[in-house]
C-alpha positions as CSV (number, residue, x, y, z in Angstrom):
1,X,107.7,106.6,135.4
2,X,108.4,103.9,132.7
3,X,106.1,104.0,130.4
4,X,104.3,100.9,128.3
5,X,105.6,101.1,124.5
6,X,102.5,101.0,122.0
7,X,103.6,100.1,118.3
8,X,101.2,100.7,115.7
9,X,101.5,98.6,112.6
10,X,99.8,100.6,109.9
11,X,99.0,104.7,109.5
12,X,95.7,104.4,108.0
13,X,92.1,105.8,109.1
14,X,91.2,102.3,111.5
15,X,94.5,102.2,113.5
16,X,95.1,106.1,114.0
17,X,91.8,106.3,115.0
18,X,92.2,103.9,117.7
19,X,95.2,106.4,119.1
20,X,92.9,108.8,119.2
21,X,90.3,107.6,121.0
22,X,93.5,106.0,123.1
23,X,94.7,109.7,123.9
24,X,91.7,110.7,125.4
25,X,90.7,107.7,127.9
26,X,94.3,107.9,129.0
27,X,96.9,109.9,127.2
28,X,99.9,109.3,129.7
29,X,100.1,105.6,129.6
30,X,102.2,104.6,126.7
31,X,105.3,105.9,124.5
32,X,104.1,105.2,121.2
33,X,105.7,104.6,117.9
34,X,103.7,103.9,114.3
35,X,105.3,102.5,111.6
36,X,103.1,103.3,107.7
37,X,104.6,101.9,104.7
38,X,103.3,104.9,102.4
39,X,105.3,108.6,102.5
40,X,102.4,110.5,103.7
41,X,100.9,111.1,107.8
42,X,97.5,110.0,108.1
43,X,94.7,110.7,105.7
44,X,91.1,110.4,104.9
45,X,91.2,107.2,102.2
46,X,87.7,107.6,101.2
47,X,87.5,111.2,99.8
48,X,90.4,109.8,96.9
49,X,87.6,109.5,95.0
50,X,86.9,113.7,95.1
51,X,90.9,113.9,94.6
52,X,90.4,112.0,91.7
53,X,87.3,114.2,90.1
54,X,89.0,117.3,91.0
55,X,86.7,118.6,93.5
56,X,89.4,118.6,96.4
57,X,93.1,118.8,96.9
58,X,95.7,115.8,98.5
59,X,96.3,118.3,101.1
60,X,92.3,118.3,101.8
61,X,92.2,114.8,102.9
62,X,94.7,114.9,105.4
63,X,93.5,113.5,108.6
64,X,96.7,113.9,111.4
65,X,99.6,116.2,110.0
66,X,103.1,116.1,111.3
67,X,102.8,118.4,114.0
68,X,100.0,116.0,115.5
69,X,101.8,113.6,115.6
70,X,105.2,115.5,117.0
71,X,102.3,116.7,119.7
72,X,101.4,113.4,121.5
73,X,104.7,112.2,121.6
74,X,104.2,109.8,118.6
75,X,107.4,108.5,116.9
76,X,106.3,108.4,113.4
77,X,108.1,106.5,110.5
78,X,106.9,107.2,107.4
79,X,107.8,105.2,104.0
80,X,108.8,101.6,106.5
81,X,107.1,98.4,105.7
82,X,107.4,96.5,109.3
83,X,108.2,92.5,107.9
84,X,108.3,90.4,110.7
85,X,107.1,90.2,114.4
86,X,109.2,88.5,116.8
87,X,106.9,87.3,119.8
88,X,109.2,85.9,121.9
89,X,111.4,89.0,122.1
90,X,108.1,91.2,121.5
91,X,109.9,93.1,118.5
92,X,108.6,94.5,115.6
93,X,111.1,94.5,112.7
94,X,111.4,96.7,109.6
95,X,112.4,96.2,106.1
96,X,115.7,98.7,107.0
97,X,116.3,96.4,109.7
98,X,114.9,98.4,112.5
99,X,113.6,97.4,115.3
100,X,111.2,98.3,117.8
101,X,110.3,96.7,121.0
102,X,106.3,96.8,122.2
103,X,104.7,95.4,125.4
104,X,101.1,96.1,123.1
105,X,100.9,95.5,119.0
106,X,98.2,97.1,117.4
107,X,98.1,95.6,113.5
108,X,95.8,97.5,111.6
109,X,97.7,96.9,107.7
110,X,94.6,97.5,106.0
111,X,94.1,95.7,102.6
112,X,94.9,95.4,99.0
113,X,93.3,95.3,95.6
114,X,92.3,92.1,94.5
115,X,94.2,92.1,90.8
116,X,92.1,89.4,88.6
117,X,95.6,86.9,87.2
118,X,94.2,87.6,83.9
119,X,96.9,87.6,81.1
120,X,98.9,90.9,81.0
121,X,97.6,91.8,84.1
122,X,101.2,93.2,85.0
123,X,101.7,95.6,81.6
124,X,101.8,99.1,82.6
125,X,99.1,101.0,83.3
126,X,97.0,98.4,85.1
127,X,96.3,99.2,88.6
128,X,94.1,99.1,91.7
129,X,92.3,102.1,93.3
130,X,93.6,102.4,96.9
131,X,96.2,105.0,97.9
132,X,97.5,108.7,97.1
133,X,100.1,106.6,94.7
134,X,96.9,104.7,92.9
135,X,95.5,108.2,92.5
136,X,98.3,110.0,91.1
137,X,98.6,107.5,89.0
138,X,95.6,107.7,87.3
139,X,95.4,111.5,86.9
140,X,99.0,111.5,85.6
141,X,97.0,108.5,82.9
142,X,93.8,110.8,82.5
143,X,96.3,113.8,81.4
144,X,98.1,111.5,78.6
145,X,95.8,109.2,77.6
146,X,91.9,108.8,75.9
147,X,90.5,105.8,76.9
148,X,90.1,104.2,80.1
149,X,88.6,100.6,81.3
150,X,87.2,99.7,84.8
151,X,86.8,96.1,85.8
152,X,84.2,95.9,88.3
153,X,80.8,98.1,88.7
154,X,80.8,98.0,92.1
155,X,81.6,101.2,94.5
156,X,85.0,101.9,93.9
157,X,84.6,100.9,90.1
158,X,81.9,103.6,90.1
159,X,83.3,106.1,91.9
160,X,87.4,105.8,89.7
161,X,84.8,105.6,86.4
162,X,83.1,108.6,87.5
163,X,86.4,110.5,88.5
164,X,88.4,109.9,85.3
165,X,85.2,110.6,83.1
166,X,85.1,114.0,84.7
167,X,88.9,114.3,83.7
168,X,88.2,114.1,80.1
169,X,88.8,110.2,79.5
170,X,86.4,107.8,77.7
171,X,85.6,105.3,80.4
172,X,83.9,101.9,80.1
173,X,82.8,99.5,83.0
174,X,83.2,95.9,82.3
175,X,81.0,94.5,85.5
176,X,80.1,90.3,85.4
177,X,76.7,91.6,87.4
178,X,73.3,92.0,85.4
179,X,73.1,95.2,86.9
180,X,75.5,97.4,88.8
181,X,76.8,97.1,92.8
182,X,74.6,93.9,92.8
183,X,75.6,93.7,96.3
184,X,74.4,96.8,97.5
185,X,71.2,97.7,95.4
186,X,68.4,95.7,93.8
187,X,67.6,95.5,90.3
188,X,65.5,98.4,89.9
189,X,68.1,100.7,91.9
190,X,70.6,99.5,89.5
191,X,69.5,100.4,86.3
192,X,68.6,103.9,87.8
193,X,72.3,104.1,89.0
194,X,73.5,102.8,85.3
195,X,71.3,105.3,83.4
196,X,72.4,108.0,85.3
197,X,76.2,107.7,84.6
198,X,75.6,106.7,80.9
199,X,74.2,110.2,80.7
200,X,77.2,111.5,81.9
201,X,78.9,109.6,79.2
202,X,80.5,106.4,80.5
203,X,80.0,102.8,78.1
204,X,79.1,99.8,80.6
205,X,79.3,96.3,79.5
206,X,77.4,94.2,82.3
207,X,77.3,90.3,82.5
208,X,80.3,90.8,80.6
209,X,84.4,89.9,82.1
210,X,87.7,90.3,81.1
211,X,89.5,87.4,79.3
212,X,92.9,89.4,78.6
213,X,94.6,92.6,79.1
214,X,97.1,93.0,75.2
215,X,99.9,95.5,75.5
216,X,101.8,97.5,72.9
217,X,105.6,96.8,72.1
218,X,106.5,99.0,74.7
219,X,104.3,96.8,77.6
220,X,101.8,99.3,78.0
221,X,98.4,98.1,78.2
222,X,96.4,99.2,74.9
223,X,93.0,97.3,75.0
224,X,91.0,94.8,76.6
225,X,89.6,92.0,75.3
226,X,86.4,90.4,76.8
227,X,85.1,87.0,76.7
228,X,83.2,87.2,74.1
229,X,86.2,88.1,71.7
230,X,85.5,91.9,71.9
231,X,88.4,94.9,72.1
232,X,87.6,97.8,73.9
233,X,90.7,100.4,73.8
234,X,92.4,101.3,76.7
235,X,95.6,103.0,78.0
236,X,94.4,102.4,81.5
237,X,93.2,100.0,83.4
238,X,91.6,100.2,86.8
239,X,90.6,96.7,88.8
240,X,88.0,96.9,91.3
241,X,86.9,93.4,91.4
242,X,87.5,93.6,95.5
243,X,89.8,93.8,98.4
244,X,92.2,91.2,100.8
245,X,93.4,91.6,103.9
246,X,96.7,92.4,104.4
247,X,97.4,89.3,107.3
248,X,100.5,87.7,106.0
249,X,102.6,89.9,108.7
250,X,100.2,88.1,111.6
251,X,100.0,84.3,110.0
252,X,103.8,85.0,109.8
253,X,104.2,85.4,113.2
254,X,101.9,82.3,114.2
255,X,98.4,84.4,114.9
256,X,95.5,82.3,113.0
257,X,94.0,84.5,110.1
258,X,91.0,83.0,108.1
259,X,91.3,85.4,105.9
260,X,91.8,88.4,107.8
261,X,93.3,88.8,111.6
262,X,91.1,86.7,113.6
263,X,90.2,88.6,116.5
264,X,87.7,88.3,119.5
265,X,85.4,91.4,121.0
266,X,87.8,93.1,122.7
267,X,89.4,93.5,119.2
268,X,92.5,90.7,120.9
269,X,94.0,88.2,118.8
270,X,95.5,84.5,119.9
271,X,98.1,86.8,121.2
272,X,96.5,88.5,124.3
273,X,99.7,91.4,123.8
274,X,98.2,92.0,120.2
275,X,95.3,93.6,119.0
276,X,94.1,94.4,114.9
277,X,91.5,96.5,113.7
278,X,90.6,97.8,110.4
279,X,90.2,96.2,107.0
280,X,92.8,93.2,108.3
281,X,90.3,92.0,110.5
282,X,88.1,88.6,110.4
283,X,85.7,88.9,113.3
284,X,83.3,86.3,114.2
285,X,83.9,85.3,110.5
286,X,83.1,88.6,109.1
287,X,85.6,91.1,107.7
288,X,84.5,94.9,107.1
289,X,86.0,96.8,104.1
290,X,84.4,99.8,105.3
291,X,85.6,102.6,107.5
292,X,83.0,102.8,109.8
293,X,83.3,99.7,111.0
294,X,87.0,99.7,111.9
295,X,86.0,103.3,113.6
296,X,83.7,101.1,116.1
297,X,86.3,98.3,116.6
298,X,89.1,101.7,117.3
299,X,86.5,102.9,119.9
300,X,86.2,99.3,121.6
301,X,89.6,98.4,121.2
302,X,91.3,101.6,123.0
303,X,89.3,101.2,126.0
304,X,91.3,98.0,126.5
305,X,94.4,99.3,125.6
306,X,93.6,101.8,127.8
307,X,93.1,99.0,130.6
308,X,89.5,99.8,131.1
309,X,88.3,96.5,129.9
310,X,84.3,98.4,129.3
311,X,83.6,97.5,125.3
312,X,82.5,94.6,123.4
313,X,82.6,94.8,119.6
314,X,79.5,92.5,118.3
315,X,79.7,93.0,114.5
316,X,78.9,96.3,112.4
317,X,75.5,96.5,110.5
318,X,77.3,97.9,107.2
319,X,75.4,100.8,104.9
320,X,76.2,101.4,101.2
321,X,76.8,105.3,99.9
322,X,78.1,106.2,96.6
323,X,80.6,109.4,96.7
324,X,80.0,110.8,93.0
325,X,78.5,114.0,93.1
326,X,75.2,114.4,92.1
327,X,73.7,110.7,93.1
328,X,72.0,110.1,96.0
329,X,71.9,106.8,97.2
330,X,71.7,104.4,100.3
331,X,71.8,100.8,101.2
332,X,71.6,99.0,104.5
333,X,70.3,95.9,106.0
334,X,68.1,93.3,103.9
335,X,67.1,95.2,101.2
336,X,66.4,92.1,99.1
337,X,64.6,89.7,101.7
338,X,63.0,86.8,101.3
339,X,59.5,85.0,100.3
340,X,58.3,86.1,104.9
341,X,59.6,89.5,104.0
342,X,56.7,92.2,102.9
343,X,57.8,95.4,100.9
344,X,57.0,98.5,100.8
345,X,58.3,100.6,97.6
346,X,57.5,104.4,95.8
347,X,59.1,104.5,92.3
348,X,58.8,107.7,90.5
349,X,60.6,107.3,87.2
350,X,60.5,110.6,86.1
351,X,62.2,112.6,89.4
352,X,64.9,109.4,89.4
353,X,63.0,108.2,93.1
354,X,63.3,105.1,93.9
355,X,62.3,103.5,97.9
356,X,62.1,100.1,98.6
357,X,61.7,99.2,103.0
358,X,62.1,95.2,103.8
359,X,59.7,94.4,106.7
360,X,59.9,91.2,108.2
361,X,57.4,89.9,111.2
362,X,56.6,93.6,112.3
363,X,60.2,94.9,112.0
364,X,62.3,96.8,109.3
365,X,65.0,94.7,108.2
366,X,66.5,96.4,105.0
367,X,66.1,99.6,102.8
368,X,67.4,100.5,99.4
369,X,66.8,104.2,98.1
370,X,67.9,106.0,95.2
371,X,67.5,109.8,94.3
372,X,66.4,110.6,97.9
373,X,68.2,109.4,100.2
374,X,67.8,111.9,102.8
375,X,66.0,109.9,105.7
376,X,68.9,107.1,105.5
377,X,70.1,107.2,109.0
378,X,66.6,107.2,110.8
379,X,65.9,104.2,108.7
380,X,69.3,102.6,109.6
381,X,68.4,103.6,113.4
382,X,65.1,101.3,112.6
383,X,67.0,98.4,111.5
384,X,69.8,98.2,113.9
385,X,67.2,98.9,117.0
386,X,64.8,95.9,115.8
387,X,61.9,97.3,117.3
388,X,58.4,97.0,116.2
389,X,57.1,99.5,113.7
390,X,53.4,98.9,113.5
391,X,52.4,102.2,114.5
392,X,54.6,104.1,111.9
393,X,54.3,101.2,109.1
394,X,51.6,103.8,107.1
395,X,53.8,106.6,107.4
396,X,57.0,104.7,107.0
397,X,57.5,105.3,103.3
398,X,57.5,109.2,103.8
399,X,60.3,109.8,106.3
400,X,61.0,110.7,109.8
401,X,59.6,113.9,109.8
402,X,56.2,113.2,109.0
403,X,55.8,110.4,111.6
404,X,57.2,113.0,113.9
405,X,54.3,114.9,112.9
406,X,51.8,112.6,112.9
407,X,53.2,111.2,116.3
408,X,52.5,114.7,117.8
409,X,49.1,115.0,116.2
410,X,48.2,112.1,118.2
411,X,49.7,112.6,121.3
């Protein structure tokens, strides 16, 4: 039997996943092929950040070795940038000039760092946090040099600040928020989150940006000077000011993108032969730059390459975790609210707690906990079901264990 030819643009965590959950609903249908412009099979993208602190190995965060691969009959090129789809001829080209024919197109090309244009932003030794290479990078820097700036306090900013601290450099966050991960935790949560990794020993300078990178004669970067006209030292440079989609390949090739691949709930673009999942994605306006969101959009979109035409991908509700070891936190929903919203919160500044629940009309809409964070997926059950939580609204802020037990005492 002839068999369909799958091409998958991109070898990250979103797209491979989608061939996974591909292989089981129906593992003889296609000959595929994957084309990944890094040198390296699949891997876990989100434990860098242990890589980088020295608590794991590269080889720990590999996801799908070689010999998975070599099992299902994937054709794997490794280190080949794909630049161009021809949809007339339904071709996929390379930057060698390969080719590869599909009857499906699965784009899932991720994203990149968003580098500020600030003035010497391209001296040596300024770079994003994204990849095995971005890694390497900055341990090769924490092994020959002292001092270290991160732009941006959010969660990769945090997590590369913690990391190179841990390898012995002197690391300051230079974050335009009043507090840090403004987008993720309230005020209070914040300035727990700050105090916690200044007693670890990294500088922050909040509501504060970069007006200039200045290099040495060499074009190394050497220091960073911030709007207000101060230097702070630095022989590396991480930016963590936020992600883009990698769509040019798509608008290329004529499918709308705004910014991301635009794609409809069966994960489809304008192109009903080409699908996108991942970080590349805009979906009903919204694009994801977390991995379990592209893991529900791999689950929806093999069923219909799989030609079972059964899921419907209606928007992720996103939660917030910060992977430095020792801090315990969690984010999800509307943790903020609004003046209809009532909340509920338990501070206890000497054990570091810290709980805040958003109610609105009867229902749990958003939490935010710090230092405890260990009924986080009950309360992220609570949100995404919208039901009513009268009957547990006492007994909310103390977890799911004792509204099991109270439940039971009153059954």
């Amino acid at each position: 039997m002839n068999r369909q030819r799958l091409v998958l643009v991109g070898n990250g965590m979103a797209g491979v996943r989608t061939l996974e959950e591909l292989l089981k609903l129906a593992p003889d249908l296609y000959d595929i092929e994957v084309f990944g412009d890094e040198p390296h099979p699949n891997y876990n993208r989100i434990q860098l950040t242990p890589v980088l602190a020295g608590e794991q190995d590269f080889d720990d965060v590999v996801l799908n070795d070689l010999a998975w691969y070599q099992r299902h009959g994937i054709r794997l090129n490794l280190g080949r940038r794909v630049v161009r789809i021809n949809r007339a001829r339904r071709r996929v080209i390379a930057d060698d000039g390969a080719e590869a024919r599909y009857d499906r197109l699965l784009l899932a090309t991720g994203s990149r760092p968003f580098i500020p244009p600030l003035p010497g932003h391209g001296l040596r030794g300024v770079l994003g946090y994204r990849d095995i290479a971005d890694t390497r990078a900055m341990l090769e820097a924490a092994r020959r040099h002292r001092h270290a700036v991160v732009i941006g306090g959010g969660l990769l900013g945090l997590e590369a600040a913690d990391g190179l601290s841990q390898r012995g450099m002197r690391v300051t966050v230079v974050h335009r928020g009043e507090w840090l991960m403004e987008r993720q935790l309230d005020r209070t949560a914040g300035g727990l989150l700050r105090d916690t990794l200044a007693a670890r020993g990294i500088a922050f300078r909040l509501a504060s940006h970069g007006q200039a990178l200045l290099g040495d004669e060499s074009g190394h970067v050497r220091a960073v000077r911030l709007h207000n006209g101060a230097c702070l030292p630095a022989e590396l440079v991480v930016m963590a000011t936020g992600i883009r989609p990698n769509s040019e390949l798509a608008e290329q090739a004529g499918l709308p993108c705004a910014p991301g691949v635009r794609v409809n709930d069966t994960l489809q673009t304008f192109d009903p032969r080409i699908y996108a999942v991942g970080e590349c994605v805009t979906h009903r306006g919204t694009g994801y730059g977390l991995v379990a969101p592209g893991y529900e959009q791999a689950r929806v979109c093999a069923t219909h390459l799989a030609r079972l035409g059964i899921g419907r991908y209606e928007g992720s509700l996103t939660s917030t975790r910060l992977k430095v070891s020792g801090i315990d936190l969690f984010s999800a929903g509307d943790f903020n609210g609004d003046s209809g919203c009532e909340h509920i919160t338990l501070h206890d500044p000497h054990a570091g707690i810290y709980r805040k629940l958003v109610l609105r009309e009867g229902r749990l809409v958003g939490a935010c906990l710090f230092g405890d964070s260990a009924d986080s997926a009950w309360y992220q059950r609570l949100i995404a079901d919208g039901e009513p939580i009268a009957g547990q609204r006492e007994r909310l802020m103390f977890g799911q264990a004792l509204a099991a037990t109270r439940e039971s005492a009153h059954a």
